[in-house]
PDBQT receptor file of N, H, CA, C and O in Angstrom, charges set to zero:
ATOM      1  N   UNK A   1      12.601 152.845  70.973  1.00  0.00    +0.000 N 
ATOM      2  CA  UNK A   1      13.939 152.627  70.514  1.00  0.00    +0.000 C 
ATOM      3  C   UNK A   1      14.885 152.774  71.708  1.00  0.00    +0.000 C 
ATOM      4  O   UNK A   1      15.072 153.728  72.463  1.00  0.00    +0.000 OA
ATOM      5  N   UNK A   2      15.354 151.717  71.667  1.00  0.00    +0.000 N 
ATOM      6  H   UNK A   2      15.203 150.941  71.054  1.00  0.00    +0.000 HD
ATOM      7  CA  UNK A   2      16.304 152.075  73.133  1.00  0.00    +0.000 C 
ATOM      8  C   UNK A   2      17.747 152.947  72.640  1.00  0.00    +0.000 C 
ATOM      9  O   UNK A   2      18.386 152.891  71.590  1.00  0.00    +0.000 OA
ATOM     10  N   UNK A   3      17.926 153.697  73.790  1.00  0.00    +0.000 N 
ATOM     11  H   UNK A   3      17.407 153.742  74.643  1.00  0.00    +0.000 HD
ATOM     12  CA  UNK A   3      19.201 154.586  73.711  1.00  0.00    +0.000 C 
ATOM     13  C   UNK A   3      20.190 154.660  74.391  1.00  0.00    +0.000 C 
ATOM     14  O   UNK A   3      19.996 155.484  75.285  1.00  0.00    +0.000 OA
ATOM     15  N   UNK A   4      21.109 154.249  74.434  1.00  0.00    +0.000 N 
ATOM     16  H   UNK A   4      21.266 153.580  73.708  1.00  0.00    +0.000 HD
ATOM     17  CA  UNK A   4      22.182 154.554  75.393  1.00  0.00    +0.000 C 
ATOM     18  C   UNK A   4      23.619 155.569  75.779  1.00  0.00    +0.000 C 
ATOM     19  O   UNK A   4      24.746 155.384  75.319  1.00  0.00    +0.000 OA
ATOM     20  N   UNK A   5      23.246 156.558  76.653  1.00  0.00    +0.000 N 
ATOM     21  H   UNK A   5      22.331 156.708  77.026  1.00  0.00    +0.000 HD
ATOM     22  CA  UNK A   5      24.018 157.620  76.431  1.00  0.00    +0.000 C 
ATOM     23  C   UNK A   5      25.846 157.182  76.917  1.00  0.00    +0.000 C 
ATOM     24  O   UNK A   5      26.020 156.379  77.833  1.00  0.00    +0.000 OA
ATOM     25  N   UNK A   6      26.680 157.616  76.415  1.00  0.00    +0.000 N 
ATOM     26  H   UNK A   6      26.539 158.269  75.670  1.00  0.00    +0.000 HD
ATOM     27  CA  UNK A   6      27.827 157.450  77.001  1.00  0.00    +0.000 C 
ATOM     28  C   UNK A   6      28.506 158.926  77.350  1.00  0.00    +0.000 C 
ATOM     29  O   UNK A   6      27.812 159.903  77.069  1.00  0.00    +0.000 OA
ATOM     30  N   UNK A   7      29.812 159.160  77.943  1.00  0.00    +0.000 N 
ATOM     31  H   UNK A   7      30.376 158.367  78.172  1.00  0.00    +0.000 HD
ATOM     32  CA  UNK A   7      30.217 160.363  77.718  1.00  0.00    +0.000 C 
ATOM     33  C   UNK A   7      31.684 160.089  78.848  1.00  0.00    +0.000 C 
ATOM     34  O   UNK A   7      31.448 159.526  79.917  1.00  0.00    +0.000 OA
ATOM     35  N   UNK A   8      32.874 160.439  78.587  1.00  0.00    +0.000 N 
ATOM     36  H   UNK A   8      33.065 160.896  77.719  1.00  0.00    +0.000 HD
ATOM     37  CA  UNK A   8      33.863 160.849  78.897  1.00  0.00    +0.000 C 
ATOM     38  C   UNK A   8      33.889 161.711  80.526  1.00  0.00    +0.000 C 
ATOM     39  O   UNK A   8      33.272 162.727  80.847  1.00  0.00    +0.000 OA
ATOM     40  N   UNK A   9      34.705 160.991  81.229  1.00  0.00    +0.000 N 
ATOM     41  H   UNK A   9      35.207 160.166  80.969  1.00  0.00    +0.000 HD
ATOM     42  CA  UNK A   9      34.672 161.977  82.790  1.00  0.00    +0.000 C 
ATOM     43  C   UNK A   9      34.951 163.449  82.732  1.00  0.00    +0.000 C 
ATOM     44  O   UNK A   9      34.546 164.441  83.338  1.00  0.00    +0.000 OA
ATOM     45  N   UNK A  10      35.831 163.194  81.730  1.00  0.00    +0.000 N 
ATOM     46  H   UNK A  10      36.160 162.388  81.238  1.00  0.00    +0.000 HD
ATOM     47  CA  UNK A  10      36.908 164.372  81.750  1.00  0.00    +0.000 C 
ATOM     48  C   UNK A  10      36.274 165.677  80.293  1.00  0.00    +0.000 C 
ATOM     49  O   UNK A  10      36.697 166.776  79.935  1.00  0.00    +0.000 OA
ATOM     50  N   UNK A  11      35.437 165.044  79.960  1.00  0.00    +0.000 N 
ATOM     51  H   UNK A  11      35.093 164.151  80.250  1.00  0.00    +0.000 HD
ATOM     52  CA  UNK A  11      34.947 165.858  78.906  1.00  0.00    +0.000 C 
ATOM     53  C   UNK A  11      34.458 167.106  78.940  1.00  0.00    +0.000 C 
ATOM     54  O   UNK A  11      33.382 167.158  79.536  1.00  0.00    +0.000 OA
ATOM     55  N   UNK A  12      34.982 168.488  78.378  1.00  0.00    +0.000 N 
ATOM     56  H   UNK A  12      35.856 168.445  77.894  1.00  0.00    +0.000 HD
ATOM     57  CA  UNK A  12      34.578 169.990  78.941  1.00  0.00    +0.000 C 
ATOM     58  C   UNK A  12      33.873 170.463  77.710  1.00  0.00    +0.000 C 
ATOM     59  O   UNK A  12      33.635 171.670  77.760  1.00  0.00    +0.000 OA
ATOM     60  N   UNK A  13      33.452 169.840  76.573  1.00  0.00    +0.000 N 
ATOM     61  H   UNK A  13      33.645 168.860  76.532  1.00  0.00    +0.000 HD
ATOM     62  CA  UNK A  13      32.502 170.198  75.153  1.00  0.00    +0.000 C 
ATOM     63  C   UNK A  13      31.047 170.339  76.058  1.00  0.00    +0.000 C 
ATOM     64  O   UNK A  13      30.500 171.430  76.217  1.00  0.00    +0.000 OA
ATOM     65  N   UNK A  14      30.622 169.317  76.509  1.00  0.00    +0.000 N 
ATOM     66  H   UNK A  14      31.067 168.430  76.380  1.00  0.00    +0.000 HD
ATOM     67  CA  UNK A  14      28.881 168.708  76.993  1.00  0.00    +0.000 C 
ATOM     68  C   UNK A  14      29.506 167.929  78.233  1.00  0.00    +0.000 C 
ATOM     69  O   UNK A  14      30.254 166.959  78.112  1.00  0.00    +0.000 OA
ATOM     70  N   UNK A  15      29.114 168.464  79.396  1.00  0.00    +0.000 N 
ATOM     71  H   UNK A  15      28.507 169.252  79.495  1.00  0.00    +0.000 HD
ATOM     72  CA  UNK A  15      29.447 167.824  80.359  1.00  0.00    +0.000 C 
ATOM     73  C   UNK A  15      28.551 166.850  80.824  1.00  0.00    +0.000 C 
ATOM     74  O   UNK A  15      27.323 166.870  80.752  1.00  0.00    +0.000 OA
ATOM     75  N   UNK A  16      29.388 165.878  81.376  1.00  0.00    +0.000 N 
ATOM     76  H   UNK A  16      30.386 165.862  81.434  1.00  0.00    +0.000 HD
ATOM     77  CA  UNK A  16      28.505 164.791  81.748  1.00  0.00    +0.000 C 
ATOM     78  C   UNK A  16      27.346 165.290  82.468  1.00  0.00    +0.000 C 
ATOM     79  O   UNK A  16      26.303 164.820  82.013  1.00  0.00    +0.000 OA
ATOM     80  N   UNK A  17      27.223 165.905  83.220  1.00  0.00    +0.000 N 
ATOM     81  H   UNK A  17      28.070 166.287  83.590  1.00  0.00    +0.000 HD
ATOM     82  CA  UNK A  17      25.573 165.730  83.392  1.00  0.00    +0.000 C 
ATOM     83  C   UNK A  17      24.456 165.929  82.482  1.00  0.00    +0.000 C 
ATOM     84  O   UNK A  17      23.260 165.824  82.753  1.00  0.00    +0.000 OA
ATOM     85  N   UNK A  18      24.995 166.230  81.368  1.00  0.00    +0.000 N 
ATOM     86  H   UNK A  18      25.967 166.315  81.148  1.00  0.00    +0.000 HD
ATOM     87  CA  UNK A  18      23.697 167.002  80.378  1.00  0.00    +0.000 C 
ATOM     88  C   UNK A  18      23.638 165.450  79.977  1.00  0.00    +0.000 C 
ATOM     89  O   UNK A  18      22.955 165.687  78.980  1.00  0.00    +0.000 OA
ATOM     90  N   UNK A  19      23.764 164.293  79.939  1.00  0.00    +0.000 N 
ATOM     91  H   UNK A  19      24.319 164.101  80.749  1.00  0.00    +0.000 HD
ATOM     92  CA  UNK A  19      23.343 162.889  79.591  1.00  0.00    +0.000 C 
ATOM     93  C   UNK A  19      23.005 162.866  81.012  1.00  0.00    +0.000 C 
ATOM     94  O   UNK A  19      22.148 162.002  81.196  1.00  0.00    +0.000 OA
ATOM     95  N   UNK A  20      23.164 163.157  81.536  1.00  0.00    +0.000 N 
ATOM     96  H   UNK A  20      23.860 163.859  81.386  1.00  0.00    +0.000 HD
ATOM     97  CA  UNK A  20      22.220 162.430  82.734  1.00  0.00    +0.000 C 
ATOM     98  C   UNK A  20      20.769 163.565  83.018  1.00  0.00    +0.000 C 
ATOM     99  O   UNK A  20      19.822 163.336  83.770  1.00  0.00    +0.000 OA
ATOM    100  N   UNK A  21      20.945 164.579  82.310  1.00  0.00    +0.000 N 
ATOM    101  H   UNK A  21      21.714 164.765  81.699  1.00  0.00    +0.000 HD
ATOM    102  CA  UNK A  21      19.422 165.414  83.059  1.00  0.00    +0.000 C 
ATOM    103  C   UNK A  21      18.864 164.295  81.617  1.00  0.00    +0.000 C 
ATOM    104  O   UNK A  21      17.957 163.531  81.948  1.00  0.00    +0.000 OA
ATOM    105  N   UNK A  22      19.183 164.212  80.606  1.00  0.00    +0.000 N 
ATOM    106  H   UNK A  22      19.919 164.832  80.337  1.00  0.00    +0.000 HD
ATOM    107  CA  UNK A  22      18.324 163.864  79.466  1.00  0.00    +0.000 C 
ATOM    108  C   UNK A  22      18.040 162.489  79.731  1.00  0.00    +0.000 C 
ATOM    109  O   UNK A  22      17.196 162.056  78.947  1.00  0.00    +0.000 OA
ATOM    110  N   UNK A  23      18.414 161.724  80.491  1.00  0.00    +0.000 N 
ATOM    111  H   UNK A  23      19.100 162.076  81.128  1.00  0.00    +0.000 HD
ATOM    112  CA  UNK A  23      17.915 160.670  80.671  1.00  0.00    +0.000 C 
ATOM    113  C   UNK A  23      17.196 160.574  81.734  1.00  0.00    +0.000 C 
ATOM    114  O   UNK A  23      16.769 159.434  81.916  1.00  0.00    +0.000 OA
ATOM    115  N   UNK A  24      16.827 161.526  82.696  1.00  0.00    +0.000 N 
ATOM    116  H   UNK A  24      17.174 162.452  82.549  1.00  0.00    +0.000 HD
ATOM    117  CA  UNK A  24      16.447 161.399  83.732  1.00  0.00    +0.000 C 
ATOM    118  C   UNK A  24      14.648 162.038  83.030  1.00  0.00    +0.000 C 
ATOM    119  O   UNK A  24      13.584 161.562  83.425  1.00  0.00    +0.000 OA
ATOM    120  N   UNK A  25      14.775 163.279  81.861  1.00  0.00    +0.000 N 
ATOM    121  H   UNK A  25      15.640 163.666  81.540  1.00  0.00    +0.000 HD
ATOM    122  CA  UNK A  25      13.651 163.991  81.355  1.00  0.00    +0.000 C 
ATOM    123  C   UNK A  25      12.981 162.798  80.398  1.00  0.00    +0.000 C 
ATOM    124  O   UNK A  25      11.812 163.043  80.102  1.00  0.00    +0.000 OA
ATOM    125  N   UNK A  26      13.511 161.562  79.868  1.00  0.00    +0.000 N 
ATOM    126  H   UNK A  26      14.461 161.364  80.109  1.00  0.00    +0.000 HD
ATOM    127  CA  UNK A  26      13.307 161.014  78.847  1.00  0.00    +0.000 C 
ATOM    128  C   UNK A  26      12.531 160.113  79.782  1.00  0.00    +0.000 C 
ATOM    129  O   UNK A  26      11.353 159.878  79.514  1.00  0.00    +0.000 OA
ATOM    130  N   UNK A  27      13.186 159.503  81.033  1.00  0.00    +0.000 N 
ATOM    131  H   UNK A  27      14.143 159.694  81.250  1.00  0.00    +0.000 HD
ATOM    132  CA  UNK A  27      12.572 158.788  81.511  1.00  0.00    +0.000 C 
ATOM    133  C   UNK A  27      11.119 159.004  82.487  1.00  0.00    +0.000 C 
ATOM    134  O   UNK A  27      10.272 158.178  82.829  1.00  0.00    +0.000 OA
ATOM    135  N   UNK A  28      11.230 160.401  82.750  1.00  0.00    +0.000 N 
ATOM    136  H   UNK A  28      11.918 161.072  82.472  1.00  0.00    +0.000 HD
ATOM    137  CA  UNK A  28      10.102 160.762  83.360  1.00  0.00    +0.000 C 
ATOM    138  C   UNK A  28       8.813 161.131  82.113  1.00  0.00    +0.000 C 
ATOM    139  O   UNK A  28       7.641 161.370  82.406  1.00  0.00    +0.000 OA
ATOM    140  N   UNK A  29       9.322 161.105  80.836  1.00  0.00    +0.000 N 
ATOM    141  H   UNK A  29      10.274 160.911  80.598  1.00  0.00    +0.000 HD
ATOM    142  CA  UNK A  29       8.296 161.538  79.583  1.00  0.00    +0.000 C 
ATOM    143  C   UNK A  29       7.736 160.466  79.063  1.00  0.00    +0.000 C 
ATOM    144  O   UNK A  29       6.569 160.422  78.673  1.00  0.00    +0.000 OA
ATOM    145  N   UNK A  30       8.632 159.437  79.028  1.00  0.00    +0.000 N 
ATOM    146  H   UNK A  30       9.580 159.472  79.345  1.00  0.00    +0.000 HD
ATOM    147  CA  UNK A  30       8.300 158.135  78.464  1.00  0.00    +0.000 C 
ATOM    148  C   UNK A  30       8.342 157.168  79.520  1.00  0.00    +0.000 C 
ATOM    149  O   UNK A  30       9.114 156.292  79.128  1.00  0.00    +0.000 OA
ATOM    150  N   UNK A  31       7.822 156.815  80.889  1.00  0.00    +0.000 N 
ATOM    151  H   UNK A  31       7.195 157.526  81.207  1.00  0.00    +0.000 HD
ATOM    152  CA  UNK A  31       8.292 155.792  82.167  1.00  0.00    +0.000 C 
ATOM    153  C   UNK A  31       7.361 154.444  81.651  1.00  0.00    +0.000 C 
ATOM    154  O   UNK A  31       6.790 153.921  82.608  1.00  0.00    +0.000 OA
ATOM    155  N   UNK A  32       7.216 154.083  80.943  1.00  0.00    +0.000 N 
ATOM    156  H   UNK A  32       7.681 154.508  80.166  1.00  0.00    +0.000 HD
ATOM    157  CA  UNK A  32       6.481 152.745  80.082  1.00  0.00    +0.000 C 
ATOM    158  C   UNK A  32       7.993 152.344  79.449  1.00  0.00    +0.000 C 
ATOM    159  O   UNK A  32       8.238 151.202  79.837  1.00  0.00    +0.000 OA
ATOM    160  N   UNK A  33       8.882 152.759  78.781  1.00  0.00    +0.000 N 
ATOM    161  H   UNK A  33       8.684 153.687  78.466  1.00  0.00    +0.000 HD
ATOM    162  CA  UNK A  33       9.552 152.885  78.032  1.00  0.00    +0.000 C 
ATOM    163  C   UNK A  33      11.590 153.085  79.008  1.00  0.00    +0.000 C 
ATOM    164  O   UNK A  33      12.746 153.168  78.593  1.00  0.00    +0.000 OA
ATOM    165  N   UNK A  34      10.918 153.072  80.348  1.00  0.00    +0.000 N 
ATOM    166  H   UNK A  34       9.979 153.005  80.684  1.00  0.00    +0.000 HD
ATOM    167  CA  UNK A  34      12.408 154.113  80.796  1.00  0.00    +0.000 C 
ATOM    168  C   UNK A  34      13.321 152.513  81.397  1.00  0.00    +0.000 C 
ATOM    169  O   UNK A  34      14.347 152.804  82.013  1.00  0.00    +0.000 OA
ATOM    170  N   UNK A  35      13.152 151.515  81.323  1.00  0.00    +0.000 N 
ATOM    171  H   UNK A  35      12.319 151.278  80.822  1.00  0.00    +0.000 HD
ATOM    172  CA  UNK A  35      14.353 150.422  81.087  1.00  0.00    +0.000 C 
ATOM    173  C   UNK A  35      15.122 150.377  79.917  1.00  0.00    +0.000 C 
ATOM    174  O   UNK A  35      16.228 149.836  79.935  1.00  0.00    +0.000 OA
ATOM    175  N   UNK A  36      14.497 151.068  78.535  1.00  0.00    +0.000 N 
ATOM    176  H   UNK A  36      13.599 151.507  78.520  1.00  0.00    +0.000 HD
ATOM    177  CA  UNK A  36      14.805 151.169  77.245  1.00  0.00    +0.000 C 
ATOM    178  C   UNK A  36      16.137 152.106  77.224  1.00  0.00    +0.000 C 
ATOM    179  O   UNK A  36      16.905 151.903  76.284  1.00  0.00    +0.000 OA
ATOM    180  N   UNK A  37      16.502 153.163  78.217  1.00  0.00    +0.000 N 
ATOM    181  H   UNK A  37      15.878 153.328  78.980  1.00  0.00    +0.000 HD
ATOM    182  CA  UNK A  37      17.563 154.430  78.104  1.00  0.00    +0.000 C 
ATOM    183  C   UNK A  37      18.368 154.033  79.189  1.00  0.00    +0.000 C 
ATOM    184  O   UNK A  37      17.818 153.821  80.270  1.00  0.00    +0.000 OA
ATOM    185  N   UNK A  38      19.557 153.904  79.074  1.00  0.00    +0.000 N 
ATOM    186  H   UNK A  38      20.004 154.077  78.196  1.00  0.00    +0.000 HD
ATOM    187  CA  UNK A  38      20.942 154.026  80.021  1.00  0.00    +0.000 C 
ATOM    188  C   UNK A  38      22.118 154.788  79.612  1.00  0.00    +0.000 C 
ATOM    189  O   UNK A  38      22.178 155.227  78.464  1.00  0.00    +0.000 OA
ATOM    190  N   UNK A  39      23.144 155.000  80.532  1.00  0.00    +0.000 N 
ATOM    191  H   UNK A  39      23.095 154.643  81.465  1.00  0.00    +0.000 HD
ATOM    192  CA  UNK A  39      23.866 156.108  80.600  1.00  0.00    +0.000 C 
ATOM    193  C   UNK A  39      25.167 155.211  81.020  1.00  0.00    +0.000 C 
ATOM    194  O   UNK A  39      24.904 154.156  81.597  1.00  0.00    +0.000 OA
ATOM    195  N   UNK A  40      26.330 155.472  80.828  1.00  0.00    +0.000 N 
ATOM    196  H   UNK A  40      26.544 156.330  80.360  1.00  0.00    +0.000 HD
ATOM    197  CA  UNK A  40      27.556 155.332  81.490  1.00  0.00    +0.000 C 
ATOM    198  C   UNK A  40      28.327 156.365  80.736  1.00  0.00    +0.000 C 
ATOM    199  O   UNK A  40      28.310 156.849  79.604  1.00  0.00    +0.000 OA
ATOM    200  N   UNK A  41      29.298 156.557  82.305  1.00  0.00    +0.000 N 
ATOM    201  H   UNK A  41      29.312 156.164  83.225  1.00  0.00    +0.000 HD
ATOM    202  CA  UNK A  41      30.174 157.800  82.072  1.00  0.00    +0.000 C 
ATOM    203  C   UNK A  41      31.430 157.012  82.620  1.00  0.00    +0.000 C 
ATOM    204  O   UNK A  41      31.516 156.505  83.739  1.00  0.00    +0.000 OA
ATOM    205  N   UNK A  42      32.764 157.001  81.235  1.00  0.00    +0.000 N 
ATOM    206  H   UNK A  42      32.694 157.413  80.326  1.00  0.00    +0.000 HD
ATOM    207  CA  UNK A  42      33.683 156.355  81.309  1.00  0.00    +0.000 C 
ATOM    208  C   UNK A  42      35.268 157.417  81.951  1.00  0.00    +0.000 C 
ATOM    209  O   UNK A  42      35.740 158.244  81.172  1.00  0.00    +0.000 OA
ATOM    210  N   UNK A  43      35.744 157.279  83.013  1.00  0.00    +0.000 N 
ATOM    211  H   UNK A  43      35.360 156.606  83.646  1.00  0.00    +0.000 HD
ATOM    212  CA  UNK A  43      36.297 157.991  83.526  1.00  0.00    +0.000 C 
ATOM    213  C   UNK A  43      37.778 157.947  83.022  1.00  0.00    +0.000 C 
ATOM    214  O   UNK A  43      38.214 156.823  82.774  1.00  0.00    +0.000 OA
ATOM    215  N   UNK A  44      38.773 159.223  82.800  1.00  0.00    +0.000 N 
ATOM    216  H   UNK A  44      38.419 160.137  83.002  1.00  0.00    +0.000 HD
ATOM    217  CA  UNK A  44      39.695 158.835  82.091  1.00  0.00    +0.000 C 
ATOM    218  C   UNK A  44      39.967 159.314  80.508  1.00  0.00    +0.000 C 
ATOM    219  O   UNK A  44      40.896 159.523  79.727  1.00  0.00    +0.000 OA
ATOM    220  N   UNK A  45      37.943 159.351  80.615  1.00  0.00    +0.000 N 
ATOM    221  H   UNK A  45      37.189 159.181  81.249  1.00  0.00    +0.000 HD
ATOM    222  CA  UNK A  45      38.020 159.847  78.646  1.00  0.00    +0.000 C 
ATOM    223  C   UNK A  45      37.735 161.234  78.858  1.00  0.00    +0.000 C 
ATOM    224  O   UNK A  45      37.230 161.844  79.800  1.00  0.00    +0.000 OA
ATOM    225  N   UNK A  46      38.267 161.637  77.547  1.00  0.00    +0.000 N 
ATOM    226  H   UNK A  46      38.677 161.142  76.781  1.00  0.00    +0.000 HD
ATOM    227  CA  UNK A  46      37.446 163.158  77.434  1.00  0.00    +0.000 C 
ATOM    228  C   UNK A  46      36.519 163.353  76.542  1.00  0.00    +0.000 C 
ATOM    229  O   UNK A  46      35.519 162.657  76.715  1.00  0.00    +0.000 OA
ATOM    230  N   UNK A  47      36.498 164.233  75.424  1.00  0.00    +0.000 N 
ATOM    231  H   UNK A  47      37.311 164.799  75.284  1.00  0.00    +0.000 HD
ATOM    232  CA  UNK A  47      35.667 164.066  74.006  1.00  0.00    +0.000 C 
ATOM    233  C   UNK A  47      35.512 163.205  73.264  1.00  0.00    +0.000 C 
ATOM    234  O   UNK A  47      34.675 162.302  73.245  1.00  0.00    +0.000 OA
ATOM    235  N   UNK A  48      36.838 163.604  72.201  1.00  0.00    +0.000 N 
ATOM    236  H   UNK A  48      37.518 164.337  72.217  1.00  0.00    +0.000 HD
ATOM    237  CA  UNK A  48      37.093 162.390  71.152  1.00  0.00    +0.000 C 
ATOM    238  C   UNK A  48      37.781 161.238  71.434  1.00  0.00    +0.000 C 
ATOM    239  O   UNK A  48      37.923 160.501  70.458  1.00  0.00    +0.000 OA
ATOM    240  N   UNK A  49      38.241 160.863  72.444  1.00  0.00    +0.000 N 
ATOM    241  H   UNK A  49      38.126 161.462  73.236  1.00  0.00    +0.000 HD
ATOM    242  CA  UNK A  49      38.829 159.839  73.006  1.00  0.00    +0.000 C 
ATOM    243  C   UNK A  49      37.703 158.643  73.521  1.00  0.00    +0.000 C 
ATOM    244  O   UNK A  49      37.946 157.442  73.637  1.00  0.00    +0.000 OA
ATOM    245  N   UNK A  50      36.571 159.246  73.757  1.00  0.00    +0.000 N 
ATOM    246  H   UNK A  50      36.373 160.222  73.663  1.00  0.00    +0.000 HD
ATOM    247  CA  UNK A  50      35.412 158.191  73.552  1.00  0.00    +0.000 C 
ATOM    248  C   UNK A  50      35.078 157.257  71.949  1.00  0.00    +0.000 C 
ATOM    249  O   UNK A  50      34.526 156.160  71.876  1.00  0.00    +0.000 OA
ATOM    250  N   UNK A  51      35.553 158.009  70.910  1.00  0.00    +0.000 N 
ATOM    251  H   UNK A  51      36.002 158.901  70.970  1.00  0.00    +0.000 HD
ATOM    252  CA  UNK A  51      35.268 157.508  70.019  1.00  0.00    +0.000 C 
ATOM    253  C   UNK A  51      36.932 156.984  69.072  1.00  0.00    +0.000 C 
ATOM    254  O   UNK A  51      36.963 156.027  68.299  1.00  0.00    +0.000 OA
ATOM    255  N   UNK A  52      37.830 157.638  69.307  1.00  0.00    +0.000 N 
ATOM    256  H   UNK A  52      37.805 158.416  69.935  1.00  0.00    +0.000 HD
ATOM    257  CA  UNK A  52      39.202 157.560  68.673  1.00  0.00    +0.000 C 
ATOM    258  C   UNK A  52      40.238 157.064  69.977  1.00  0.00    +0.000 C 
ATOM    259  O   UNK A  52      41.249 156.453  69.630  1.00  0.00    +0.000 OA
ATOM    260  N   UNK A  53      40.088 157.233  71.038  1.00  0.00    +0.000 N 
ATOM    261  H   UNK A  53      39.267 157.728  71.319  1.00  0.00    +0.000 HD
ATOM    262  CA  UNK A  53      41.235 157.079  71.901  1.00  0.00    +0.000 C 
ATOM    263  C   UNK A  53      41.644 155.560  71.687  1.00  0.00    +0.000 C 
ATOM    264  O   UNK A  53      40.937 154.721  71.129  1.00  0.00    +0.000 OA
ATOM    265  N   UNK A  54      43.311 155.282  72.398  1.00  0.00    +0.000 N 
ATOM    266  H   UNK A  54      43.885 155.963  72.851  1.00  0.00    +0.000 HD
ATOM    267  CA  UNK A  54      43.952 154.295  72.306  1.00  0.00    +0.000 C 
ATOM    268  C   UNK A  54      43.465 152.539  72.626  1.00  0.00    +0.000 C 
ATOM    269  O   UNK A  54      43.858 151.418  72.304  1.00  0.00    +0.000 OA
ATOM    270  N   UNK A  55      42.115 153.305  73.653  1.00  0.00    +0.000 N 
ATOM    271  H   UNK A  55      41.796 154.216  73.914  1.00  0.00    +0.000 HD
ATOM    272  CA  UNK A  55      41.640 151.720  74.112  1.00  0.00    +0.000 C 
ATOM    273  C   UNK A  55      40.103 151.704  74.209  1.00  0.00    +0.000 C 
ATOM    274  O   UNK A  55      39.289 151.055  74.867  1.00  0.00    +0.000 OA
ATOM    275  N   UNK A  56      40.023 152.856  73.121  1.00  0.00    +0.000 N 
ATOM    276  H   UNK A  56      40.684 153.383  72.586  1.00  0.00    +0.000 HD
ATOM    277  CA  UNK A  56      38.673 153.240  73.320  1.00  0.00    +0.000 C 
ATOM    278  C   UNK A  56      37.375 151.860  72.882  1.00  0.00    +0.000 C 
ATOM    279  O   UNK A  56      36.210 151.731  73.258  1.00  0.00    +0.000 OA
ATOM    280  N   UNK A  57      38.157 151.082  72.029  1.00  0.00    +0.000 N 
ATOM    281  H   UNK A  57      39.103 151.186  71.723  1.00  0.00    +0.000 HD
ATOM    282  CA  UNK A  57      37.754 149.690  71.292  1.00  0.00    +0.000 C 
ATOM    283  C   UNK A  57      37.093 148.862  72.547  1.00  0.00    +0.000 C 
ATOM    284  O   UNK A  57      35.942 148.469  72.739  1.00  0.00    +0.000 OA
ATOM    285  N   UNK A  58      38.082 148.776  73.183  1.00  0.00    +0.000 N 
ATOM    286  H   UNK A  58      39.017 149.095  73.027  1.00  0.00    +0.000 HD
ATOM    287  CA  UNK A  58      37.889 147.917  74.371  1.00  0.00    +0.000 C 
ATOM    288  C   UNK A  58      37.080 148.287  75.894  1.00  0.00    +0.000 C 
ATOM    289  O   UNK A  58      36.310 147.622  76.587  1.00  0.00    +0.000 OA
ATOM    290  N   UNK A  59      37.716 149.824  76.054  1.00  0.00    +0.000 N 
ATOM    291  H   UNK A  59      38.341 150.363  75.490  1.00  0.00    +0.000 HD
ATOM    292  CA  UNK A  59      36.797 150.417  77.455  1.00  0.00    +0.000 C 
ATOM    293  C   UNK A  59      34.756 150.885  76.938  1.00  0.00    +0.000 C 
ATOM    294  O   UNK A  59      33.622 150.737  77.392  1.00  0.00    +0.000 OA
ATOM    295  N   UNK A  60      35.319 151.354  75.992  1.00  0.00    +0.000 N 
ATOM    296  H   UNK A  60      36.241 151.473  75.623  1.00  0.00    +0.000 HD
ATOM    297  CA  UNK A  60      33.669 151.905  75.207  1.00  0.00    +0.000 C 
ATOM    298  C   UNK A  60      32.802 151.355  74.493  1.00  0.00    +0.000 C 
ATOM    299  O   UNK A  60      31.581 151.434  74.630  1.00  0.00    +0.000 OA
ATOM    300  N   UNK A  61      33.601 150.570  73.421  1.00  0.00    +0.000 N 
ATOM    301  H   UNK A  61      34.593 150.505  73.309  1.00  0.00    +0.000 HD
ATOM    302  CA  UNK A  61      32.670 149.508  72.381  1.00  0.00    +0.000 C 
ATOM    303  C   UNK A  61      32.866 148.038  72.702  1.00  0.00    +0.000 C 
ATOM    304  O   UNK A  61      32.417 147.163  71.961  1.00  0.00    +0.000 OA
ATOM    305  N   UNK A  62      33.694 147.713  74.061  1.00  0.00    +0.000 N 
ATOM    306  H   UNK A  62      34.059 148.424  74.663  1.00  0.00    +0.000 HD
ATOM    307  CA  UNK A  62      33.318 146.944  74.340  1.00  0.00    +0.000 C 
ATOM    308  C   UNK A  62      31.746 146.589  75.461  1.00  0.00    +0.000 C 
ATOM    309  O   UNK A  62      30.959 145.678  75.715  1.00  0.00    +0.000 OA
ATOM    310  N   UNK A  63      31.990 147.793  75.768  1.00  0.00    +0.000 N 
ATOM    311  H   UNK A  63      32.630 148.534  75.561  1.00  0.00    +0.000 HD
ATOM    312  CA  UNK A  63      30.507 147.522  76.663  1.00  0.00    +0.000 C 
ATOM    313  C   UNK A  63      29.089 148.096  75.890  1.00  0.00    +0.000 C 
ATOM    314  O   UNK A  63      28.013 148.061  76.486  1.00  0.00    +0.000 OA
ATOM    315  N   UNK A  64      29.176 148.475  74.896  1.00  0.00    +0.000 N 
ATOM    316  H   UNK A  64      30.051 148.503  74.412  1.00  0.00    +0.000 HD
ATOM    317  CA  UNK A  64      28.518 148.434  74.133  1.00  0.00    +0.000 C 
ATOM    318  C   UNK A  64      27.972 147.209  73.309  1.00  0.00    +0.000 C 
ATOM    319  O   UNK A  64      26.923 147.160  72.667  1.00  0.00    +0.000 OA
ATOM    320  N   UNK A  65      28.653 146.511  73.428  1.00  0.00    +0.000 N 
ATOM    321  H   UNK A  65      29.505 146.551  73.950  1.00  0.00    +0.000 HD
ATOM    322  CA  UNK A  65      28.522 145.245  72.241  1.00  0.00    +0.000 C 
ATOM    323  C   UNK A  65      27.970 144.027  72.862  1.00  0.00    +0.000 C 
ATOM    324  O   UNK A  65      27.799 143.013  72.185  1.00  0.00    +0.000 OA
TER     325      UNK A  65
């Protein structure tokens, strides 16, 4: 199942690196499988502003889509 982590620059809940050790552990557990997991970290966001912020439509779910 492919996964793709996102996460906010500015975010102090789960800091961005904890998506990047987990993709780095996912990909060394599963490396048959590790083109399937990516990561981007959108700078600018924090928490909920990844999912509610003003342009979040366009900076986040657009590169998602």
């Amino acid at each position: 199942m492919p996964i793709h982590f996102f996460s906010g620059a500015l975010k102090q809940e789960f800091l961005p690196d904890t998506t990047l050790k987990t993709l780095h552990w996912l990909k060394a557990a599963i490396p048959e499988k590790s083109s399937q997991f990516t990561r981007c970290v959108y700078p600018g966001y924090a928490h909920m502003e990844c999912f509610i912020g003003e342009n979040a439509g366009r900076d986040i779910f657009g590169d998602l889509m």
